[in-house]
C-alpha positions as CSV (number, residue, x, y, z in Angstrom):
1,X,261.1,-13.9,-22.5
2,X,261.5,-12.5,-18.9
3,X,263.0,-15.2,-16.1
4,X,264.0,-15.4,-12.9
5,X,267.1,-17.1,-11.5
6,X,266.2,-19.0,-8.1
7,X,269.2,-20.1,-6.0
8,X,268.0,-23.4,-4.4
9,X,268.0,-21.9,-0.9
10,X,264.7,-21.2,1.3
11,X,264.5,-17.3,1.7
12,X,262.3,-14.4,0.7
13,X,260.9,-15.2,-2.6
14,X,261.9,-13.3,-5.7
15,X,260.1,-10.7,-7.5
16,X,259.9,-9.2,-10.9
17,X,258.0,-6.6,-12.6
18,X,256.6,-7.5,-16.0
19,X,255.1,-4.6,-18.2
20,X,252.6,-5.3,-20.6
21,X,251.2,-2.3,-23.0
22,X,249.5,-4.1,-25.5
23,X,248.2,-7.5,-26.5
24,X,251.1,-10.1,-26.8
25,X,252.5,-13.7,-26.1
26,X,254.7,-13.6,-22.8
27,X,257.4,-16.3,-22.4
28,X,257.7,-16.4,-18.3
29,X,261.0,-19.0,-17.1
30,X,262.0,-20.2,-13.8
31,X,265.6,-20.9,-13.4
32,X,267.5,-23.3,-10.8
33,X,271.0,-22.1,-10.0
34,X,273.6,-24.0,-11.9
35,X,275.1,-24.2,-8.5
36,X,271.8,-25.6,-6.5
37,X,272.0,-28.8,-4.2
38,X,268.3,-28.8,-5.3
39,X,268.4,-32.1,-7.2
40,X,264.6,-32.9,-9.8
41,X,261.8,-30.3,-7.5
42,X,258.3,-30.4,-7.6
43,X,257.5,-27.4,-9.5
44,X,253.9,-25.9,-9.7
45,X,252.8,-23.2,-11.4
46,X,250.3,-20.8,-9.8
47,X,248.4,-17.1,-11.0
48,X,246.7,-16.2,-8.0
49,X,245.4,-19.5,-5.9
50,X,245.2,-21.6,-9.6
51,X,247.2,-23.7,-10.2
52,X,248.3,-23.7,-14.4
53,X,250.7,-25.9,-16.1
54,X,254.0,-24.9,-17.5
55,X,254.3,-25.7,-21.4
56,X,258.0,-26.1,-21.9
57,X,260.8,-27.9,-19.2
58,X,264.4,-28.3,-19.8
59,X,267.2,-29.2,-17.4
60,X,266.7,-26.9,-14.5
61,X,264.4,-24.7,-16.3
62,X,260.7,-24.2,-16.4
63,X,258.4,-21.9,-18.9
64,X,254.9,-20.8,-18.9
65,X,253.6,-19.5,-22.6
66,X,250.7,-16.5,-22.0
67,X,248.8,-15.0,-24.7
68,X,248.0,-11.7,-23.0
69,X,244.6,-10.3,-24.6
70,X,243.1,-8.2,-22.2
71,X,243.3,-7.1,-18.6
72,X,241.9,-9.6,-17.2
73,X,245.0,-11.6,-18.2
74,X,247.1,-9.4,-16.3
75,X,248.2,-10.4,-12.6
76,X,250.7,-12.5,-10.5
77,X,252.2,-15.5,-11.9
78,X,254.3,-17.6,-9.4
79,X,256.9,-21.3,-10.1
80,X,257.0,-23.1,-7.0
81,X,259.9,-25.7,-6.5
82,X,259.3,-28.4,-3.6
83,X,262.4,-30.6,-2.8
84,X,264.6,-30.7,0.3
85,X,263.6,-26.9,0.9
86,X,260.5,-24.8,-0.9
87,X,261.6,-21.9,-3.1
88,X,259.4,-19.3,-5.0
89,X,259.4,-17.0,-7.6
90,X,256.3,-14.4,-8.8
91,X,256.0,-12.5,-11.8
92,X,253.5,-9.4,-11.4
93,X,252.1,-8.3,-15.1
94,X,250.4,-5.1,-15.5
95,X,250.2,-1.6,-17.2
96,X,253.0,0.3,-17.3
97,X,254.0,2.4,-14.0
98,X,254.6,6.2,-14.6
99,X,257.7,7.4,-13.5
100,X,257.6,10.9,-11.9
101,X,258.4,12.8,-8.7
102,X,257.4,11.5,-5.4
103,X,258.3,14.6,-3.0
104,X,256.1,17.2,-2.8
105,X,256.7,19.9,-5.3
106,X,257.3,23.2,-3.6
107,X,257.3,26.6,-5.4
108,X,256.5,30.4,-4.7
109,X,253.9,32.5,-5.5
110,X,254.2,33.9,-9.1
111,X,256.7,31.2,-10.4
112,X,256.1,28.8,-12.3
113,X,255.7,24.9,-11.4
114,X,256.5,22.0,-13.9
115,X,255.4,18.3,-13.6
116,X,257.0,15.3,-15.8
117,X,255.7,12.2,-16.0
118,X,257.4,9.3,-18.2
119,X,256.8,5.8,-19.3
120,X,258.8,2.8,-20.1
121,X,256.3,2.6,-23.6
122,X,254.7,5.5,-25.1
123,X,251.0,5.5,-24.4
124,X,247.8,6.1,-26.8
125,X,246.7,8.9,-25.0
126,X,248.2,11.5,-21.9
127,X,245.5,13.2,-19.4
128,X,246.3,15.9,-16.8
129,X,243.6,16.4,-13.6
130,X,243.1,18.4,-11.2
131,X,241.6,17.6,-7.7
132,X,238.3,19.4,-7.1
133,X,237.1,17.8,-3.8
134,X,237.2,14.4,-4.0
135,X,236.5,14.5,-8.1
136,X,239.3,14.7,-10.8
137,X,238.7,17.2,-13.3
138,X,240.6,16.6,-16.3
139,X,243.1,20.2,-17.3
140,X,242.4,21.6,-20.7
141,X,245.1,24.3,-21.6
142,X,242.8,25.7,-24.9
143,X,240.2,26.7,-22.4
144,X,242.6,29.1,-19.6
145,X,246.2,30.5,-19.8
146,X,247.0,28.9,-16.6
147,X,248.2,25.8,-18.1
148,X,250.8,24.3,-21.3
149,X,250.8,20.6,-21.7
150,X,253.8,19.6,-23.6
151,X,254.6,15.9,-25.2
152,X,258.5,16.3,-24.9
153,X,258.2,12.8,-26.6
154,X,255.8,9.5,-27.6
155,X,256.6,8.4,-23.4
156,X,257.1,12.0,-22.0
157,X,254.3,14.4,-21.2
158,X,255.0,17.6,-19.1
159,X,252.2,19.8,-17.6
160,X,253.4,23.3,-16.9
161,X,251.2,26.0,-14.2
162,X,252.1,29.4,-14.7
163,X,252.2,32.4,-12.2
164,X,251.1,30.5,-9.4
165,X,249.0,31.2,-6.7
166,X,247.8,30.0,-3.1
167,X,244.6,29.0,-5.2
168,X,246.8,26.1,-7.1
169,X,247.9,24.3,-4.4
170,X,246.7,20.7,-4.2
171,X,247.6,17.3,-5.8
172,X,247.8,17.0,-9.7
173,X,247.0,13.7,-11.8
174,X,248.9,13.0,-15.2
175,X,247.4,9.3,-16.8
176,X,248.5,7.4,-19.3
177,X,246.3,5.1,-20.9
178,X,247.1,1.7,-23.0
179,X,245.4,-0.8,-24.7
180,X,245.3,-3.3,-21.7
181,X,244.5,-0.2,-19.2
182,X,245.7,3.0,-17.2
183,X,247.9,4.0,-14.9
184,X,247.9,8.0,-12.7
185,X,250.4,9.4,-10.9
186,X,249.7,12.0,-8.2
187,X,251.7,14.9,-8.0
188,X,251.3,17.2,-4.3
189,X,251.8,21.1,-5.3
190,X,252.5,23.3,-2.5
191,X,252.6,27.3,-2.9
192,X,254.5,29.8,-0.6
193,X,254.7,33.3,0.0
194,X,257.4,35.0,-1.8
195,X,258.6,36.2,1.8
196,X,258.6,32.6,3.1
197,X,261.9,32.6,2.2
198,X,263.1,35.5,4.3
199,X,261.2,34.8,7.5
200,X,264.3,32.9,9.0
201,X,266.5,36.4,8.6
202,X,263.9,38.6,9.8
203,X,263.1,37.2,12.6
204,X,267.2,37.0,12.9
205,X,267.3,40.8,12.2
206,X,264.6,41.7,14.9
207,X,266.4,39.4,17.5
208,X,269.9,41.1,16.5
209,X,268.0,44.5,17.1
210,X,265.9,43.8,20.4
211,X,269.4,42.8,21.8
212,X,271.2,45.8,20.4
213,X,268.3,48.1,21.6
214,X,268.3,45.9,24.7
215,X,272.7,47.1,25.6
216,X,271.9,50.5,24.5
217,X,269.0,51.4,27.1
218,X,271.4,49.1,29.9
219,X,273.9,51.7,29.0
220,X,272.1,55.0,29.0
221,X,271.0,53.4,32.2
222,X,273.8,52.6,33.7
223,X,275.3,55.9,32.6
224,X,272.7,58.0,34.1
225,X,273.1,55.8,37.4
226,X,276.5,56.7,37.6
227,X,276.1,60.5,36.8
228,X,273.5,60.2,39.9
229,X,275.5,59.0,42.2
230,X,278.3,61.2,41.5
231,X,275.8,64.6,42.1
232,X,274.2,62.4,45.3
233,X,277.7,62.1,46.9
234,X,279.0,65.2,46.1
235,X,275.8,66.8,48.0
236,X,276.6,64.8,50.7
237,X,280.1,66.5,50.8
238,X,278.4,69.8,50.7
C-alpha cells in the first residue's frame, strides 16, 4: 500500500513516486490530516482526465485497488478533496528509474573510465550503448577488449572503457528492462590530454620566466647605461 498524507490546507499538491517492475495489485490511499479543519470533502478520483472510483473509504481515508498488468496501466493517479478549500494528491506509476551519475564523467587519455548504474529492483536483462550519430549501438565486450561489463549484483551493472582515447568521448546508454518496460540512463564521457592537467603551471612557469628574463635584460641595460655615461662624462672632462 503506498499513501499520501494531505494536510487540509490549499497549497502545491503532493507528489509520490510509485515503482512498478512487474505485474501486481497496488493499494493507492489518500489521507486527511488528523489535525484538518477539513470536515466530510468531496473526493474524486482521477488517472489522467478520468475520473475512477475509489473501492474502499474509512474515516478520513480513501483507497483505490489497481491490478497492474501491463504498461498501459501505468500513469498518474490523483484524489481530489473539495470542501472549504481544494487539495490534491498524484501518484505517478512507472518502471523503475536508474540511479547513476548525472555530471559529466571526466577522465584522461589512457585511464580508464567506469560507469554504474543501479536499480531499486533487479531487472531481467542490462544493455550498454554507445551513441553512433543519432543511433544507439548496443556494447558487446566478447567482440573488442575495449570494454568489461560487470553485474556487481541482480540491481547493479557496471560498464568499464579501458585505455581511453579522444575517439571514446561521447554519451553512454546502460538500460534496464522489466516486465512492464525500460528505462536508459545517459552517461556524458569526456577525454583529456594527459597534459591538460599541467597547462595551468606551464603557462605559470613561462609567465615566471618572461618576467625573470624581462629584469635581467632591464638590468644589463641599465647597467650598460650607466657604464656609458660614466666613459661619456669622463670624455667630457678630458
Amino acid at each position: 500500500e503506498y499513501y499520501i498524507v494531505l494536510p487540509g490546507v490549499s497549497g502545491a499538491a503532493l507528489q509520490k513516486n510509485v515503482s512498478v517492475a512487474s505485474p501486481t495489485k497496488v493499494e493507492l490511499t489518500c489521507k486527511l490530516d488528523e489535525n484538518s479543519n477539513m470536515k466530510n470533502p468531496q473526493v474524486t478520483w482521477k488517472r489522467g482526465s478520468e475520473t475512477i472510483s475509489h473501492t474502499s473509504k474509512t474515516q478520513n481515508s480513501w483507497t483505490i485497488q489497481l491490478t497492474i498488468s501491463d504498461s498501459s496501466q501505468l500513469g498518474s493517479y490523483s484524489c481530489i478533496l473539495k470542501g472549504d478549500v481544494e487539495v490534491s494528491a498524484t501518484f505517478h506509476l512507472q518502471v523503475p528509474k536508474i540511479e547513476g551519475k548525472e555530471k559529466p564523467l571526466i577522465t584522461y587519455e589512457g585511464d580508464l573510465a567506469v560507469m554504474v548504474c543501479k536499480t531499486e529492483y533487479a531487472p531481467m536483462a542490462w544493455t550498454w550503448y554507445m551513441t553512433n550519430g543519432t543511433e544507439l549501438v548496443a556494447i558487446n565486450p566478447s567482440s573488442t577488449n575495449k570494454f568489461r561489463i560487470k553485474r556487481q549484483s541482480a540491481n547493479v551493472d557496471r560498464l568499464e572503457i579501458l585505455k581511453l582515447t579522444k575517439e571514446d568521448i561521447g554519451v553512454y546508454w546502460c538500460e534496464a528492462a522489466f516486465r512492464l518496460g525500460s528505462s536508459k540512463k545517459r552517461f556524458e564521457l569526456k577525454v583529456l590530454s594527459i597534459m591538460a592537467p599541467l597547462k595551468p603551471f606551464i603557462a605559470v612557469v613561462a609567465e615566471v620566466v618572461i618576467l625573470v628574463t624581462t629584469i635581467a635584460l632591464y638590468e644589463v641595460y641599465s647597467k650598460k647605461k650607466g657604464e656609458g655615461e660614466r666613459e661619456f662624462d669622463q670624455i667630457e672632462q678630458l
